[in-house]
C-alpha positions in Angstrom: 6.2 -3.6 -25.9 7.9 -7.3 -25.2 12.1 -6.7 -25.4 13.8 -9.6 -27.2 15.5 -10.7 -23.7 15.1 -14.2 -22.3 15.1 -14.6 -18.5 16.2 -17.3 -16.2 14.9 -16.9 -12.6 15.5 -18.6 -9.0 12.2 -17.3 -7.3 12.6 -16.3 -4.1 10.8 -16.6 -0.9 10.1 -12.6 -0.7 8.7 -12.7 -4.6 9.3 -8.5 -4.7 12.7 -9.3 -6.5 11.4 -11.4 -8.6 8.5 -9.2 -9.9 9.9 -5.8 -10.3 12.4 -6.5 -13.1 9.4 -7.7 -14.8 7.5 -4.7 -14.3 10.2 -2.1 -15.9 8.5 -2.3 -19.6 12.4 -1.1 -20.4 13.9 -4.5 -19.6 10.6 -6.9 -19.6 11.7 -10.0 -21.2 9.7 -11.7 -23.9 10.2 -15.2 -22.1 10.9 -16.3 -18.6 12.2 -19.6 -16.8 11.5 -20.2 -13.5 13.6 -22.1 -11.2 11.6 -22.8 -8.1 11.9 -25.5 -5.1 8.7 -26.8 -3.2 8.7 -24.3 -0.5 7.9 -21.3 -3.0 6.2 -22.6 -5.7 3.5 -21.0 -5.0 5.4 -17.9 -5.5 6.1 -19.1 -8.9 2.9 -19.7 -9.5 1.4 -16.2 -8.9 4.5 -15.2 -10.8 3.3 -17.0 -13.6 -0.2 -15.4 -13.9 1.1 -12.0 -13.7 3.8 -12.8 -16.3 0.9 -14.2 -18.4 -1.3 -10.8 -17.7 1.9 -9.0 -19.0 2.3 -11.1 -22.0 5.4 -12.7 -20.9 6.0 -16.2 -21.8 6.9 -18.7 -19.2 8.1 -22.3 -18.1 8.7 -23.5 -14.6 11.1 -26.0 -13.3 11.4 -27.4 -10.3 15.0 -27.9 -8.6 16.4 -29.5 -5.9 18.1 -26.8 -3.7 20.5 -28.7 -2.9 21.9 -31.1 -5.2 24.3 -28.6 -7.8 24.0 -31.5 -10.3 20.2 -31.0 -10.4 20.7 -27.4 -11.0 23.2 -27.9 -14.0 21.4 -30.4 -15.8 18.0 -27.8 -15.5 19.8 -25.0 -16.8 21.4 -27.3 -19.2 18.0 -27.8 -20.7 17.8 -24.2 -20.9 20.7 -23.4 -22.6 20.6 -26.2 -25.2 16.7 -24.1 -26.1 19.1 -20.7 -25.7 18.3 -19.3 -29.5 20.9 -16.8 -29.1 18.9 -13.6 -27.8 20.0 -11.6 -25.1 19.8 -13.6 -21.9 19.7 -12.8 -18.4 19.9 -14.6 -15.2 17.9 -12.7 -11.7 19.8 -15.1 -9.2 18.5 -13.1 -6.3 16.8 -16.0 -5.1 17.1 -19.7 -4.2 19.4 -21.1 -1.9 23.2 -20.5 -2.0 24.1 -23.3 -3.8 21.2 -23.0 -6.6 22.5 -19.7 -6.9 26.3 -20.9 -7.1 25.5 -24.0 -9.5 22.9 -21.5 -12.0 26.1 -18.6 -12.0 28.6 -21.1 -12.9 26.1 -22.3 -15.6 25.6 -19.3 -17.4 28.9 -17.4 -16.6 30.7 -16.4 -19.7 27.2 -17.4 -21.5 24.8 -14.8 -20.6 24.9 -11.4 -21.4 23.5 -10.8 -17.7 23.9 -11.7 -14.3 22.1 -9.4 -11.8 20.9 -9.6 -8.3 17.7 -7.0 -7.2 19.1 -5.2 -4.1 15.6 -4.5 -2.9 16.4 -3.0 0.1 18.4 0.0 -1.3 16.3 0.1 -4.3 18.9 -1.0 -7.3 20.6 -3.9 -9.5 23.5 -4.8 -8.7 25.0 -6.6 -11.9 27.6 -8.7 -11.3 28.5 -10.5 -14.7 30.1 -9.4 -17.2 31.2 -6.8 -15.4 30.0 -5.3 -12.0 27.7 -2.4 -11.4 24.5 -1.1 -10.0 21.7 0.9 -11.0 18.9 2.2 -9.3 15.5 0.4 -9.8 13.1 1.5 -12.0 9.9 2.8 -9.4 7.4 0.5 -11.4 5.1 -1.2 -8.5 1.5 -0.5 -8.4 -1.1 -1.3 -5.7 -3.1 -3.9 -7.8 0.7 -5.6 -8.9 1.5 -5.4 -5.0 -1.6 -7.2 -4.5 -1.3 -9.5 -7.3 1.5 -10.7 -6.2 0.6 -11.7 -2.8 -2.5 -13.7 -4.1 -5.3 -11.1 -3.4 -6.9 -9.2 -6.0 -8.4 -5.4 -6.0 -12.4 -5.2 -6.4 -12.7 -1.7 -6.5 -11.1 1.4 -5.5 -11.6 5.0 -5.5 -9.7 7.8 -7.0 -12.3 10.7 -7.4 -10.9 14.0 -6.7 -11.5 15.7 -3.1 -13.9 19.1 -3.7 -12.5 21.7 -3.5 -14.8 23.3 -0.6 -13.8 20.2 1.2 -10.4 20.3 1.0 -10.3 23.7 2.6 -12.6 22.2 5.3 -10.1 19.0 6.0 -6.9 21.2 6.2 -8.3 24.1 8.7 -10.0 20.5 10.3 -6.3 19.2 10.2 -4.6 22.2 11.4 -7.2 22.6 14.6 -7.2 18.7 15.4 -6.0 19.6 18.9 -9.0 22.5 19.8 -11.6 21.3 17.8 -11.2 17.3 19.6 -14.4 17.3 21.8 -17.0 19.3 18.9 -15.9 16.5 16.3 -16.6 13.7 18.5 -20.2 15.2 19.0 -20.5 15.8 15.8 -19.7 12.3 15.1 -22.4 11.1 17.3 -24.9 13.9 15.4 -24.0 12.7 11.8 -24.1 8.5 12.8 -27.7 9.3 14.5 -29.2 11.1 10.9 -27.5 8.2 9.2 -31.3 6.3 9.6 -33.0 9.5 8.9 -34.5 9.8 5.3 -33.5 13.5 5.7 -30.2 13.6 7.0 -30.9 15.2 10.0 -30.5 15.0 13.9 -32.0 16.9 16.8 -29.2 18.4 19.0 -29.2 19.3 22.6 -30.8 22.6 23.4 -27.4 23.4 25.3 -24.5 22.4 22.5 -25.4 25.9 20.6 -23.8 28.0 23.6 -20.9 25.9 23.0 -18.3 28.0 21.3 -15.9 25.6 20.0 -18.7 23.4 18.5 -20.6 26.3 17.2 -17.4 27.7 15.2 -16.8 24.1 13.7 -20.8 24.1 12.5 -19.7 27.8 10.9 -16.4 26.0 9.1 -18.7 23.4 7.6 -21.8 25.4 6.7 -19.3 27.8 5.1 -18.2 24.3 3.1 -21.7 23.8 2.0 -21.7 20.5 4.2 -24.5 21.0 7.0 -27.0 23.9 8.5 -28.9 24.0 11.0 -32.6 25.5 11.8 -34.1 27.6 15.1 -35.1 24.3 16.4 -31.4 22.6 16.9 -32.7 20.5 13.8 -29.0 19.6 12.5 -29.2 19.4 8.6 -26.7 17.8 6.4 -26.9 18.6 2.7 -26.1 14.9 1.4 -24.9 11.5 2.2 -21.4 12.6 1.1 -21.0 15.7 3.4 -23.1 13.7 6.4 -20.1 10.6 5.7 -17.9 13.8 5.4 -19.0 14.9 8.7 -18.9 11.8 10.4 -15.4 11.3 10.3 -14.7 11.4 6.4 -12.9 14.3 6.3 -9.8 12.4 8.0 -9.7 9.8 5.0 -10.3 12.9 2.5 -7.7 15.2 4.1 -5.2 11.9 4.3 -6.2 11.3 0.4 -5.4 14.6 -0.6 -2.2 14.6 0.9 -0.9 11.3 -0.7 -2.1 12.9 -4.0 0.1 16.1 -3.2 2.9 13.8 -3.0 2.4 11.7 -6.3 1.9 15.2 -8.1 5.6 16.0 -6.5 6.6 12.4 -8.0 7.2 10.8 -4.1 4.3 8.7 -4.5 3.7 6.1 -7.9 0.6 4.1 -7.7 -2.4 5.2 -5.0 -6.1 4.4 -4.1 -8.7 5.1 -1.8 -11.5 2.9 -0.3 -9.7 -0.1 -1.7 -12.1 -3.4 -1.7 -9.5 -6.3 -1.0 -10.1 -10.3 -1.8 -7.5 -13.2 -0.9 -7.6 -15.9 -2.2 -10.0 -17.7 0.1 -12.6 -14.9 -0.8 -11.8 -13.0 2.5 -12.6 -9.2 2.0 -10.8 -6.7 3.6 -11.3 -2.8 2.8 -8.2 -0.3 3.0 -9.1 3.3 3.5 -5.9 4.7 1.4 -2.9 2.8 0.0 0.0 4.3 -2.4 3.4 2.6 -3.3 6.8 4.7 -3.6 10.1 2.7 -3.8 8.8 -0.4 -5.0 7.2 -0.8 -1.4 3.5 -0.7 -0.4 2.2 1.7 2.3 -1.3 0.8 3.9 -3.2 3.3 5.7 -6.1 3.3 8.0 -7.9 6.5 9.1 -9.9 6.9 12.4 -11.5 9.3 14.1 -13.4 7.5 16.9 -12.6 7.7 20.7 -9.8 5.6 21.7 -11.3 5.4 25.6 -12.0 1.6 25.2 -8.9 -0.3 23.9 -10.6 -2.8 22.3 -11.1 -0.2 19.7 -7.9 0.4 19.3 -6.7 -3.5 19.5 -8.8 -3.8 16.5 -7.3 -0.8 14.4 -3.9 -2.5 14.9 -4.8 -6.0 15.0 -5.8 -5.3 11.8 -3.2 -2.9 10.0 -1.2 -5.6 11.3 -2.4 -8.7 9.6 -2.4 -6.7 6.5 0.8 -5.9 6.0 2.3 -8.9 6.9 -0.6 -10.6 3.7 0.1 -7.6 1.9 3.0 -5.8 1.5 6.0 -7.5 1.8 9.2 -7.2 3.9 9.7 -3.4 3.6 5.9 -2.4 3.5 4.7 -0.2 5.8 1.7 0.4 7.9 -0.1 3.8 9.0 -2.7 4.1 12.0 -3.8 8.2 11.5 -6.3 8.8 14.5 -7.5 12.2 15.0 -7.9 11.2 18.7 -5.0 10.5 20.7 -4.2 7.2 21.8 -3.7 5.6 25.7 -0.2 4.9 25.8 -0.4 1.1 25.8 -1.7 1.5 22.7 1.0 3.5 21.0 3.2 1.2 22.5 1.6 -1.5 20.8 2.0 0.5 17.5 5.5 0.1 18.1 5.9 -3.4 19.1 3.9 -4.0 16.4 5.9 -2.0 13.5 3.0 0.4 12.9 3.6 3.8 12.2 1.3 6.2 14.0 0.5 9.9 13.5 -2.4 11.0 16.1 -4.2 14.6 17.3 -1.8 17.2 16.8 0.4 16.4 14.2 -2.0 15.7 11.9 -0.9 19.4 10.4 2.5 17.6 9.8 1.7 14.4 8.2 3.0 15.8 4.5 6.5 15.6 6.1 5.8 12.3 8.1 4.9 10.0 4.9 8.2 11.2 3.5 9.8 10.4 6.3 8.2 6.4 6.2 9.2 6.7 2.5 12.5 7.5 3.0 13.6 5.0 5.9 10.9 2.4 4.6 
């Protein structure tokens, strides 16, 4: 339901602080005014078609960010229209003097003044009187999305079974023993991929192999694969051979981000996310959740780091993402069950990517609250 508040608006370059005031149904105005200079008018733009999807009224105006006379006579237009509802003014954007000229405009006028702090999470008001409240946590993937001019195909939300989720964690828990039997099961599980039947013929040897023969036991236990006197490896479906072949790192990594919305860290979450910009370039996202009105982007992997290129890639592309995606205080996640060569962790650090790898894949409840709390 639309509140009977008017909103003026200088939109900003980062359009986050723009967008979350008009996500928090509490405060949404019923119209909006957008003040906007050439440099982010597309930003005003997208901000109109979500405002439109929310069923928020809207006019745009264009400013020069420079000239304070500009700016007075614009919000003089405004305020001449002003029909005496509550009115508010998010001067969080612009450029110092927009933002001087509009608060001189409507000081003493407006019943609002307020700035969106989005670093610290809060609204700071500053007129009538000053003080700050925390932000509502209102963002959602597809509004993340939205507002960065890509929109959200499909997505994925099905519940993880619950023979599989014991699989994943004992999986998780033994990431550092049980390395060399997932990679060749891996190879097992991509070779019945073309097999009508699901199955793949195994070494005569691998069966002495203790470590690989306890892992077949945790997954035929989980109803995912069997095996017959002839080394015939059987898998009981697509979903347990995908399951096998690595998806058990996006499941287990699912799972956890769904423990963490249950304990109200996490808001908005999805899993095998189908991504389009503008330009109709598609880009998939194995899981992605927001928390603190910031977006988290998270690629799983399970392949053998020994050539970099693989690696490069991962990056390369958690990279571009964020920076299309996710905004100034996003975050990205590379979660590789195999550990990576240390140029490449190093350029998960140049790079701002957050890595969990091998063994501390037990430990990844606490690690996403950790990127949480210092995104």
């Amino acid at each position: 339901m639309l509140n009977r508040i008017i909103q003026c608006c200088l939109v900003s370059g980062h359009i986050l602080p723009n967008l979350i005031p008009l996500l928090d149904t509490k405060n949404r105005p019923s119209k909006i005014w957008f003040f906007e200079t050439e440099d982010v008018a597309h930003n005003g733009k997208k901000l109109e078609k979500i405002c439109k999807s929310l069923g928020v009224a809207v006019e745009r105006y264009m400013v020069d960010p420079f000239d304070i006379q500009d700016i007075y006579s614009k919000f003089s237009l405004f305020l001449e229209r002003f029909s005496g509802q509550r009115a508010e003014l998010n001067v969080t954007g612009g450029t110092k003097i927009m933002a001087l000229g509009a608060y001189e405009a409507c000081r003493g006028i407006f019943d609002s003044i307020f700035y969106i702090d989005t670093q610290n999470d809060r609204r700071v008001e500053i007129s009538p009187r000053q003080q700050v409240s925390p932000l509502a946590d209102v963002l959602t993937v597809r509004n993340c999305l939205q507002a960065y001019g890509y929109s959200l195909h499909s997505t994925d939300q099905a519940s993880v079974p619950k023979e599989f989720r014991q699989a994943t964690s004992l999986l998780a828990r033994r990431a550092g023993e049980f390395q060399k039997p997932l990679r060749t099961l891996n190879y097992y599980a991509s070779r019945a991929a073309s097999q009508q039947t699901l199955c793949a013929d195994m070494q005569p040897d691998v069966l002495r192999w203790k470590s690989f023969l306890e892992l077949l036991q945790i997954l035929k236990g989980a109803g995912i694969l069997d095996w017959d006197a002839q080394g015939r490896l059987l898998f009981a479906g697509e979903d347990e051979r995908f399951f096998a072949n690595g998806g058990w790192l996006e499941q287990y990594v699912w799972s956890v981000v769904v423990r963490l919305r249950h304990d109200k860290v996490v808001t908005d979450l999805g899993a095998n996310l189908e991504v389009v910009s503008e330009n109709k370039v598609k880009n998939e996202i194995d899981v992605a959740f927001t928390a603190r009105n910031r977006l988290f982007l998270i690629e799983c992997k399970t392949r053998n780091f020994h050539n970099p290129d693989y690696a490069q890639e991962a990056i390369y592309k958690l990279q571009s993402l964020r920076q299309n995606l996710s905004g100034i205080y996003g975050k990205a996640v590379l979660i590789s069950f195999s550990n990576l060569p240390f140029h490449e962790r190093q350029r998960c650090i140049d790079n701002g990517i957050e890595l969990v790898q091998g063994q501390n894949l037990e430990n990844i409840v606490g690690f996403l609250k950790k990127c949480i709390d210092e995104a």
